[in-house]
Each structure stands twice: as structure tokens, then as C-alpha cells.
N, C-alpha and C positions, 0 to 999 in steps of 0.2 A: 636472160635473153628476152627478147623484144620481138615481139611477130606482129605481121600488119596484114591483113589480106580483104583486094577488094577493097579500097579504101577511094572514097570519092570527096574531094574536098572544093569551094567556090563561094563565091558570093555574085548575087545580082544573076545576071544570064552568062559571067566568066568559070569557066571550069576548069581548074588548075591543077588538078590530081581528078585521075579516070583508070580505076579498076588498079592500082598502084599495089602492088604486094612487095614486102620485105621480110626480111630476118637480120634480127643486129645481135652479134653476140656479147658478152661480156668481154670490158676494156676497149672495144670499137667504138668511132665516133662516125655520126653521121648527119649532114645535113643538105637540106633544100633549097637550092639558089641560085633565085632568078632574074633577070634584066636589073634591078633595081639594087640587088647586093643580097 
């Protein structure tokens, strides 16, 4: 299992992830995907 909490992620003055929480368990897939692919 995989836990995320409060996760702020960015670069420069872009903020792409703000206060982000997860839980991923075993054999689930997950991803992040934005404008670009």
C-alpha cells in the first residue's frame, strides 16, 4: 500500500498538485494526466 497526504508538488510560480491525498492499494494502478498526456 501506498499513502500520500498533503502533498504539494510545482515548479517556478506553477502549482500542480495542492494539499493532494491518496491511498493506492496492492495491484491498483494509478496515474496523473494532464493537458499534455
Amino acid at each position: 500500500m501506498l499513502t500520500l497526504k498533503n502533498v504539494h508538488a510545482g515548479y517556478g510560480d506553477f502549482q500542480a498538485l495542492f494539499d493532494v491525498s491518496l491511498d493506492v492499494n496492492a495491484g491498483e494502478a494509478v496515474a496523473v494526466i494532464g493537458p499534455n498526456g
